[in-house]
CHARMM internal coordinates of N, CA and C (Angstrom, degrees):
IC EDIT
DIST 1 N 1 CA 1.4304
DIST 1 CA 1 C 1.5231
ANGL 1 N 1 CA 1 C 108.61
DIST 1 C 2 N 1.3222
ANGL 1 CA 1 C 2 N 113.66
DIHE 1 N 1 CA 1 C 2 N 118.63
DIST 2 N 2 CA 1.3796
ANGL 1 C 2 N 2 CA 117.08
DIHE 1 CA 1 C 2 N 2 CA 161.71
DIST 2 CA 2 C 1.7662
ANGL 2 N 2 CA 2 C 126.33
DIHE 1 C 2 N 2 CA 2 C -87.60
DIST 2 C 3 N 1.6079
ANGL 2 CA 2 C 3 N 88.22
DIHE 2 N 2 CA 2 C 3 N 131.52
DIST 3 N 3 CA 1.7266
ANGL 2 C 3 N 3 CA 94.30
DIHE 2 CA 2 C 3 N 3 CA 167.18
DIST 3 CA 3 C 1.5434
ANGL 3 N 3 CA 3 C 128.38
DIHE 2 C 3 N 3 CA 3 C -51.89
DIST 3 C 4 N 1.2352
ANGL 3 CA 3 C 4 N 116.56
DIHE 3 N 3 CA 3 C 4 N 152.68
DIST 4 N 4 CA 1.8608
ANGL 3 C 4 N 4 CA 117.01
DIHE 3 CA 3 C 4 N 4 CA -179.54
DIST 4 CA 4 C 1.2649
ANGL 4 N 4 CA 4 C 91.92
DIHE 3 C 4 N 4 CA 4 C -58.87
DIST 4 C 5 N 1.6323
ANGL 4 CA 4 C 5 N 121.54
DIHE 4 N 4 CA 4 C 5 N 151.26
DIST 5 N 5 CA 1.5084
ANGL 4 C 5 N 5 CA 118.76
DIHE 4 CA 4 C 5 N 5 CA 164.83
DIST 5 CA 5 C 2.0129
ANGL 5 N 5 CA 5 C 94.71
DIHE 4 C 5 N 5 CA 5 C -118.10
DIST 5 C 6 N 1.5555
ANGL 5 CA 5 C 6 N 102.75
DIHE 5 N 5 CA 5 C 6 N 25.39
DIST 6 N 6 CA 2.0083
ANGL 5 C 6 N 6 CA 82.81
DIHE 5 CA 5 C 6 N 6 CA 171.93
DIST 6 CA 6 C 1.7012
ANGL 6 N 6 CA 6 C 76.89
DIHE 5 C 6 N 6 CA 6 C -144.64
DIST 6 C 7 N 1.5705
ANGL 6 CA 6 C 7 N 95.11
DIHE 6 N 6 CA 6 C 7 N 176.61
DIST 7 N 7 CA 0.9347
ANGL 6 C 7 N 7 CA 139.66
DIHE 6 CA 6 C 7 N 7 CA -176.35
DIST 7 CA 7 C 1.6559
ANGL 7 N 7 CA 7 C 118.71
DIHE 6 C 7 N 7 CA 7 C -61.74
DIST 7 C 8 N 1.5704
ANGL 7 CA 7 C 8 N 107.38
DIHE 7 N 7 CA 7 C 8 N -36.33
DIST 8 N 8 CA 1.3252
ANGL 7 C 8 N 8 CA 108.72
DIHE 7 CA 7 C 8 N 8 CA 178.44
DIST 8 CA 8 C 1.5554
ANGL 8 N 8 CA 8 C 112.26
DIHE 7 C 8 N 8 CA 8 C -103.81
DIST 8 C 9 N 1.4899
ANGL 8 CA 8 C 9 N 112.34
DIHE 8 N 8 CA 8 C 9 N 15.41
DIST 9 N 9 CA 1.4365
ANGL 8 C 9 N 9 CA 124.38
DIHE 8 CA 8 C 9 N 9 CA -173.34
DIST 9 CA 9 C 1.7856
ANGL 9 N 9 CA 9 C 95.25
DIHE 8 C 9 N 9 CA 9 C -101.32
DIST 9 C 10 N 1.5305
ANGL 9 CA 9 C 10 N 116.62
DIHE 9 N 9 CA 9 C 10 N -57.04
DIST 10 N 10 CA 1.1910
ANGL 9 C 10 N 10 CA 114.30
DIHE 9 CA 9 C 10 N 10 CA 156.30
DIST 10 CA 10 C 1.9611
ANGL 10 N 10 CA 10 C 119.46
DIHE 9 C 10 N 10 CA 10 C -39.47
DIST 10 C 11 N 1.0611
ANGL 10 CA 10 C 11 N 113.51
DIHE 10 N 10 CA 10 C 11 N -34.63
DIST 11 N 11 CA 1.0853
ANGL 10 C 11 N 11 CA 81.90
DIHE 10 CA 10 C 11 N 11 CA -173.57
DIST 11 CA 11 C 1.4615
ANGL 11 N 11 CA 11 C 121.87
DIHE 10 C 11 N 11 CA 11 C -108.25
DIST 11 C 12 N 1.5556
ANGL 11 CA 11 C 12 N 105.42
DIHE 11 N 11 CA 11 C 12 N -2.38
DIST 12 N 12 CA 1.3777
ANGL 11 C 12 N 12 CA 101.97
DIHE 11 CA 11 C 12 N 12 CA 160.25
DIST 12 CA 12 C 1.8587
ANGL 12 N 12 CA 12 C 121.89
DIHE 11 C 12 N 12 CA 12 C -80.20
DIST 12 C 13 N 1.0246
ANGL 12 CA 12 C 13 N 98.28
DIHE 12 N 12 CA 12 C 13 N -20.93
DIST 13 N 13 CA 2.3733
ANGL 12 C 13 N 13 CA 115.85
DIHE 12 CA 12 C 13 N 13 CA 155.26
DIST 13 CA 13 C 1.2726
ANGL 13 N 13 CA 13 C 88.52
DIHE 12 C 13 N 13 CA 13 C -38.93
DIST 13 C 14 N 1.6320
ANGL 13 CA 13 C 14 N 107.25
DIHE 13 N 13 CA 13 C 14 N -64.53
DIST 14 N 14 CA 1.6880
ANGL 13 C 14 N 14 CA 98.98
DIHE 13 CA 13 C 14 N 14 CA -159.64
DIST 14 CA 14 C 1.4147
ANGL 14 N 14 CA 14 C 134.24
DIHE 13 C 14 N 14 CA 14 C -77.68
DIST 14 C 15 N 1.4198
ANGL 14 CA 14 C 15 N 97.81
DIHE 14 N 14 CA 14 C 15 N -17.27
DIST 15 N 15 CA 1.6264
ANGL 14 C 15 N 15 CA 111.81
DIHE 14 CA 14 C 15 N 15 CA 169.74
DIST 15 CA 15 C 1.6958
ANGL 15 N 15 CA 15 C 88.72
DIHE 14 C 15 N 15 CA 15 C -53.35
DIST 15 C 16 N 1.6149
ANGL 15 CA 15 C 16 N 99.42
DIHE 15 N 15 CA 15 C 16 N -108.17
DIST 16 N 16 CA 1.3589
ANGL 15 C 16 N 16 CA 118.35
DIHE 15 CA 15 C 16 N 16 CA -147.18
DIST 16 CA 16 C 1.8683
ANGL 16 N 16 CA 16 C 90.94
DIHE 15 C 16 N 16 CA 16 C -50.94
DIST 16 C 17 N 0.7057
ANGL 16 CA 16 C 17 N 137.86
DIHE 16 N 16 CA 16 C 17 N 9.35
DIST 17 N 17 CA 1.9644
ANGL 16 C 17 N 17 CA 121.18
DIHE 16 CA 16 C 17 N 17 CA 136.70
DIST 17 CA 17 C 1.0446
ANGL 17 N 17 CA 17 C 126.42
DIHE 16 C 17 N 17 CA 17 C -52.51
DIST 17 C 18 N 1.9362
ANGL 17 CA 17 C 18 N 112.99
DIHE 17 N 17 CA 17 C 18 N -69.22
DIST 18 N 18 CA 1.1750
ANGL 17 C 18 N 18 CA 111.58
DIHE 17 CA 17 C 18 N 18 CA -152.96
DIST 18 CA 18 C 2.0347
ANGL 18 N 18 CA 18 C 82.62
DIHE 17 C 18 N 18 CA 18 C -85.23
DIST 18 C 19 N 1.4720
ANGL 18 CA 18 C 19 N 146.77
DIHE 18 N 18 CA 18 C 19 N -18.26
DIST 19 N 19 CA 1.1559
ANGL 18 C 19 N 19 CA 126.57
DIHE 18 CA 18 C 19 N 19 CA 171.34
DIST 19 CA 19 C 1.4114
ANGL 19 N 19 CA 19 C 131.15
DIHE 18 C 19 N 19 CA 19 C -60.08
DIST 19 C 20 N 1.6165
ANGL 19 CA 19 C 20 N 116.67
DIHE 19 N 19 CA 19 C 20 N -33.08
DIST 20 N 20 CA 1.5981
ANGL 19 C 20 N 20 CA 136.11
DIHE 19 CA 19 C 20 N 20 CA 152.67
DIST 20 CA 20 C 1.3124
ANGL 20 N 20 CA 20 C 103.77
DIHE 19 C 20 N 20 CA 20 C -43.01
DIST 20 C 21 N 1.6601
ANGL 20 CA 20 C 21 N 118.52
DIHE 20 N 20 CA 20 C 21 N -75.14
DIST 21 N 21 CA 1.6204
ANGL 20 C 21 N 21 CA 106.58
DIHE 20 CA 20 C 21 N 21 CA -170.14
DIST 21 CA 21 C 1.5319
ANGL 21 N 21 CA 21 C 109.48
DIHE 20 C 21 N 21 CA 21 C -54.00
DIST 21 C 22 N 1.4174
ANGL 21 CA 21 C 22 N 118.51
DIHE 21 N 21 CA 21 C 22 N -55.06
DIST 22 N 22 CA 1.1074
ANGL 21 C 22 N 22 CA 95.06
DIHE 21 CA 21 C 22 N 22 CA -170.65
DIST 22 CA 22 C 1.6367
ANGL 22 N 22 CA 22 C 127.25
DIHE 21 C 22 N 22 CA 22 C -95.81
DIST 22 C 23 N 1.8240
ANGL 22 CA 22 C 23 N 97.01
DIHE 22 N 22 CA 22 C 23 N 52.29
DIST 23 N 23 CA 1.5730
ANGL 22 C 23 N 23 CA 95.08
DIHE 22 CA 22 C 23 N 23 CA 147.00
DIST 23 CA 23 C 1.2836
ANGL 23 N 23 CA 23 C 101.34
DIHE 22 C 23 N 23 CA 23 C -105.50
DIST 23 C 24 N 1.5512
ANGL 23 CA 23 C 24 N 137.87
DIHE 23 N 23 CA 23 C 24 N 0.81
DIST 24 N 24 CA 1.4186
ANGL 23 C 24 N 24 CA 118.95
DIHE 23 CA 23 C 24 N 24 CA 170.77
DIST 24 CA 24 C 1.1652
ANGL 24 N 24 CA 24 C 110.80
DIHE 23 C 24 N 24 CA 24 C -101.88
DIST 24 C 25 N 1.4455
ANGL 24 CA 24 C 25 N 141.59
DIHE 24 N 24 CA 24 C 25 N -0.87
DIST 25 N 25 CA 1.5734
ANGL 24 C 25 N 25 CA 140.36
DIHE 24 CA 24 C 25 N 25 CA -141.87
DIST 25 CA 25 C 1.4258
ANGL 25 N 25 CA 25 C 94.05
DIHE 24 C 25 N 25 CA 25 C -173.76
DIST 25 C 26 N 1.5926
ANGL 25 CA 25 C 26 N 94.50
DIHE 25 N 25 CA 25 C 26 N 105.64
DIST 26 N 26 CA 1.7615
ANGL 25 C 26 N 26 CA 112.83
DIHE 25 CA 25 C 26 N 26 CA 161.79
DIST 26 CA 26 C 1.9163
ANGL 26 N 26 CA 26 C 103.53
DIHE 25 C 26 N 26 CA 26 C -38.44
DIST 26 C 27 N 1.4479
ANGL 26 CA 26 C 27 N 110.85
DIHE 26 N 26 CA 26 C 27 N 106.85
DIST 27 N 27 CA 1.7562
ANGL 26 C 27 N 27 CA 103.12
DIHE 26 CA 26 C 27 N 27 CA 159.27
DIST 27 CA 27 C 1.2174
ANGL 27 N 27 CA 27 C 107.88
DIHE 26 C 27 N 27 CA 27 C -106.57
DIST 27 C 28 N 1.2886
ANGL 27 CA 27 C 28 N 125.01
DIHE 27 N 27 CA 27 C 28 N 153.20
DIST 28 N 28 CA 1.4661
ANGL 27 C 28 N 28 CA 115.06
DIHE 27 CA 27 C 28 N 28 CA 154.16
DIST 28 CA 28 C 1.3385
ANGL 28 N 28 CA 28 C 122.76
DIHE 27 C 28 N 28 CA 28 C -93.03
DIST 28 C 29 N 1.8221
ANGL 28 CA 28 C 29 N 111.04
DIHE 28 N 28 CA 28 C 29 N 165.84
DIST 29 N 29 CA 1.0910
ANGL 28 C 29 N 29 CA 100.54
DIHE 28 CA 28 C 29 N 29 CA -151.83
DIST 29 CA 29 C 1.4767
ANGL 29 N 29 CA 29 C 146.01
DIHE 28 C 29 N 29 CA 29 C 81.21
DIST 29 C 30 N 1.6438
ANGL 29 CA 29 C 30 N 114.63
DIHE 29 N 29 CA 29 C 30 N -22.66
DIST 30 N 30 CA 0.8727
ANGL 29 C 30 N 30 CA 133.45
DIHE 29 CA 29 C 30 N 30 CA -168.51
DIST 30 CA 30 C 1.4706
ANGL 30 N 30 CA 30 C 113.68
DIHE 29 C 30 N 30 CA 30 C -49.66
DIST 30 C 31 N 1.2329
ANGL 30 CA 30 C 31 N 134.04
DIHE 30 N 30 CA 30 C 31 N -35.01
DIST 31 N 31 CA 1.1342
ANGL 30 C 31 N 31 CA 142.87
DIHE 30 CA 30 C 31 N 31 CA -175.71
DIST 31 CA 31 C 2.0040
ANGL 31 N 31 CA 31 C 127.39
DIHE 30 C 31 N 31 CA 31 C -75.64
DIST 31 C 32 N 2.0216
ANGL 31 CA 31 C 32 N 74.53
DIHE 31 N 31 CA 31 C 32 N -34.77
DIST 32 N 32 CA 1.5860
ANGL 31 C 32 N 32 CA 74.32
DIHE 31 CA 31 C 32 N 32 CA 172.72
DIST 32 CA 32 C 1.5765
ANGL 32 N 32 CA 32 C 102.11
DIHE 31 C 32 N 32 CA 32 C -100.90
DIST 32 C 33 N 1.4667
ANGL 32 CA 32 C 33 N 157.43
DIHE 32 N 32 CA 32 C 33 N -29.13
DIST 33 N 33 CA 0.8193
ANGL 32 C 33 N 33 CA 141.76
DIHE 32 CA 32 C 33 N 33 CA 147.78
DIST 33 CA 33 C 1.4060
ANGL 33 N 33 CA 33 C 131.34
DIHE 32 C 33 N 33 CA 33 C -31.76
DIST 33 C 34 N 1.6084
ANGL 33 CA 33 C 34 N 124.01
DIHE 33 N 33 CA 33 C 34 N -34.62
DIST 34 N 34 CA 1.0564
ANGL 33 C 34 N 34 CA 97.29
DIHE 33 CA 33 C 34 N 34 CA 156.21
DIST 34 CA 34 C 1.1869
ANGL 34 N 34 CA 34 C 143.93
DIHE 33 C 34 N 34 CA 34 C -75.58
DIST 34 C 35 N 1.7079
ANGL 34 CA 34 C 35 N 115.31
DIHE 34 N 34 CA 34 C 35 N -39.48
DIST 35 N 35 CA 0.8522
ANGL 34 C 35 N 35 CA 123.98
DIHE 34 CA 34 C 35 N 35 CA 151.92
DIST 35 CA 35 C 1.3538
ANGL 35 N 35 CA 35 C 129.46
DIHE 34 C 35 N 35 CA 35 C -28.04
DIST 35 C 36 N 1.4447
ANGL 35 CA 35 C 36 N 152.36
DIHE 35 N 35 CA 35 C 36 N -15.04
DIST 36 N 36 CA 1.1300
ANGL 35 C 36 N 36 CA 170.08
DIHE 35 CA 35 C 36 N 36 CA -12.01
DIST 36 CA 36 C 1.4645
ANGL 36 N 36 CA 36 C 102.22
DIHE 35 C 36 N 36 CA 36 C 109.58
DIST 36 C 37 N 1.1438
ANGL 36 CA 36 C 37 N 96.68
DIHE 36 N 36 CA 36 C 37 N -81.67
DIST 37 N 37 CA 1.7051
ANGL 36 C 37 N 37 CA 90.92
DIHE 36 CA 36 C 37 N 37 CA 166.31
DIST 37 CA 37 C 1.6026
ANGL 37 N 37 CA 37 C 145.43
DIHE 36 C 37 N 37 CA 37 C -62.56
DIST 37 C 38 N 1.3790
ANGL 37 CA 37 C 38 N 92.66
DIHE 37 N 37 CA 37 C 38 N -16.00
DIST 38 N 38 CA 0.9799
ANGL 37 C 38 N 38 CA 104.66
DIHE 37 CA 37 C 38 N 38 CA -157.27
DIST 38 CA 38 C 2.0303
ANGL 38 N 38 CA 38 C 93.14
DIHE 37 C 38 N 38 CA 38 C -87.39
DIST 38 C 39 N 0.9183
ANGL 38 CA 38 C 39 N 100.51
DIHE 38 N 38 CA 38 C 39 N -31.38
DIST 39 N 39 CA 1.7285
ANGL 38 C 39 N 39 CA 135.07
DIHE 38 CA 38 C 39 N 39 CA 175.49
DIST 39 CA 39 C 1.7121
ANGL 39 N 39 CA 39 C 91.79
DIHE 38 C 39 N 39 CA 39 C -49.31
DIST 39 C 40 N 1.3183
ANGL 39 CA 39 C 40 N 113.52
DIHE 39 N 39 CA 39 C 40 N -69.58
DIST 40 N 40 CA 1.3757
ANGL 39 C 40 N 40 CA 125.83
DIHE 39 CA 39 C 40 N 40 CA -153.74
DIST 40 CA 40 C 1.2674
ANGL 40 N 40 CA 40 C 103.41
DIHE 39 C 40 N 40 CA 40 C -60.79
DIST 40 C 41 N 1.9928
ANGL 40 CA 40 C 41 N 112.07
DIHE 40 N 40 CA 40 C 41 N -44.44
DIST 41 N 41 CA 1.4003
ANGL 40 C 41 N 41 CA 124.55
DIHE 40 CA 40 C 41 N 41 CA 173.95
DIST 41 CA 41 C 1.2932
ANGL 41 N 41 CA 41 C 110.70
DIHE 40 C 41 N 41 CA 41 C -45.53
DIST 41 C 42 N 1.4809
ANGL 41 CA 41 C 42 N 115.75
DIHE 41 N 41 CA 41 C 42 N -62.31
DIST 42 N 42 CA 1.7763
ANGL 41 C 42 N 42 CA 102.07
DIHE 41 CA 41 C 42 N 42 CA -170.49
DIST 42 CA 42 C 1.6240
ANGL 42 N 42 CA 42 C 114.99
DIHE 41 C 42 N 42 CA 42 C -64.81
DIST 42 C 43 N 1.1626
ANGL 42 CA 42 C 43 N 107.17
DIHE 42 N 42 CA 42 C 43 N -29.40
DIST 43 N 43 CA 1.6780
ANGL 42 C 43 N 43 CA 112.39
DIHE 42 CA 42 C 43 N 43 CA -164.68
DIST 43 CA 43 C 1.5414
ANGL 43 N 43 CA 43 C 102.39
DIHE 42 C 43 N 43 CA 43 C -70.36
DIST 43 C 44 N 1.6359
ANGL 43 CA 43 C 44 N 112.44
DIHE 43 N 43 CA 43 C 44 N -36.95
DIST 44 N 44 CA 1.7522
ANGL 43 C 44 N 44 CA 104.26
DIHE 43 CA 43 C 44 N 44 CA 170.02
DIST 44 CA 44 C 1.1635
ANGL 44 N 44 CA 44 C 117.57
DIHE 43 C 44 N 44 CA 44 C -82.97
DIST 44 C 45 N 1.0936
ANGL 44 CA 44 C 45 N 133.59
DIHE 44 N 44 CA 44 C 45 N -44.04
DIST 45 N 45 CA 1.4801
ANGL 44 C 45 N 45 CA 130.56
DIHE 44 CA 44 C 45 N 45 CA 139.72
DIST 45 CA 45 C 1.3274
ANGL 45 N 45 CA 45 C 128.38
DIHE 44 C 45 N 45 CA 45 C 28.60
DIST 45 C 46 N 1.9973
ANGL 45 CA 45 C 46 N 89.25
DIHE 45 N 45 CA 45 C 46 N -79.27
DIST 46 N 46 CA 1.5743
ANGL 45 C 46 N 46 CA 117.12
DIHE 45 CA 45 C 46 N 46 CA -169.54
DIST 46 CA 46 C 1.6970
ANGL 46 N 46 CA 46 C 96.56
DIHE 45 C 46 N 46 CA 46 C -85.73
DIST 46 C 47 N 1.1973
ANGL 46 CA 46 C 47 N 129.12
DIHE 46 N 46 CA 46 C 47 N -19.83
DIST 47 N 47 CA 1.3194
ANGL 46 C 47 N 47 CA 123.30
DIHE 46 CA 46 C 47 N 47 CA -161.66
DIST 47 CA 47 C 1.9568
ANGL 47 N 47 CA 47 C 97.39
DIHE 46 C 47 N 47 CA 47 C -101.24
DIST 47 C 48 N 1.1569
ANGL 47 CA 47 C 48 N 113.68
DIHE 47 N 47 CA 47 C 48 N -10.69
DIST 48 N 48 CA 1.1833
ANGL 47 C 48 N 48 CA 112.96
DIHE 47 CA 47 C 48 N 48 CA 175.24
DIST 48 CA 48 C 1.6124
ANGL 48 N 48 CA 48 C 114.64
DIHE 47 C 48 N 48 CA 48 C 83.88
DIST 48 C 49 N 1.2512
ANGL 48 CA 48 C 49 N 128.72
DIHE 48 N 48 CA 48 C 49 N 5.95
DIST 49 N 49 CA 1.9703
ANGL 48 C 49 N 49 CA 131.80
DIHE 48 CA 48 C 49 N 49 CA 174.33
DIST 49 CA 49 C 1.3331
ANGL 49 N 49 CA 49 C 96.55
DIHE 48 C 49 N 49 CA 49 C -84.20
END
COOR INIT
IC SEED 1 N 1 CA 1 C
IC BUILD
């Protein structure tokens, strides 16, 4: 398995992470952090990093 080598690869890793944990484990925040990420994903995405 290879690691993301951009910016919007990291952060879609990090979405569906912190969304997995927290279907087993109350996080806070959870809603706007993902959302957050999920933000960052399209915007690098479209910008190409």
């Amino acid at each position: 398995m290879k690691m993301p080598s951009t910016i919007s690869g990291w952060c879609m890793w990090l979405f569906f992470l912190w969304f997995g944990v927290g279907s087993f484990v109350t996080l806070p925040f959870a809603a706007t952090v993902s959302g957050v990420l999920a933000l960052a994903y399209a915007v690098f995405a479209l910008l190409g990093k």
